[in-house]
C-alpha angles and dihedrals in degrees: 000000000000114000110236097206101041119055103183134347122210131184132203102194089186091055107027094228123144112204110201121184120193133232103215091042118022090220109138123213130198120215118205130204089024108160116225089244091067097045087059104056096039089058090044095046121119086215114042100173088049088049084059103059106040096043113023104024113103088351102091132044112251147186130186129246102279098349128115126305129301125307125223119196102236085234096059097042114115112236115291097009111147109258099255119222118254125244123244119257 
C-alpha cells in the first residue's frame, strides 16, 4: 500500500544521504549520516510516514532540495559547533 505522507525514498550508500520527498508538498529532503540499516527497514516499513517520524525526524541533520545549507538538530551538534540556519518549510 502506498504510503500517504511519504511520496519516494532515495539513498545514496556512499554518501549516506536519504533523500524523502513528501506527498502533500513535493518538497525533498535530504538526510544526511543515515546508516544503511536505516535505510532498510524505512523502505520495508508498513507505515512510512510513521517511520519517519520515530526514527529520521529531528535525528539526523537536513537540508531541502535547493534551500539553504545544512541543518543540525541542536541536539545532535558537537560542543561548540556554530547554530546552523534552518531551512524554510
Amino acid at each position: 500500500m502506498p504510503s500517504t505522507a511519504i511520496g519516494r525514498i532515495a539513498y545514496l550508500a556512499s554518501d549516506r544521504e536519504l533523500d524523502v520527498t513528501f506527498v502533500g508538498s513535493g518538497h525533498t529532503y535530504t538526510y544526511i549520516g543515515v546508516e544503511p540499516e536505516i535505510h532498510e527497514e524505512f523502505r520495508r516499513a508498513p507505515s512510512k510516514g510513521r517511520f519517519f517520524n520515530s526514527r529520521i525526524k529531528d535525528r539526523y541533520p537536513f537540508r531541502r532540495w535547493g534551500v539553504g545549507p545544512a541543518f543540525t538538530p541542536p541536539e545532535l551538534r558537537s560542543p561548540g559547533h556554530a547554530p546552523a540556519r534552518r531551512a524554510p518549510h
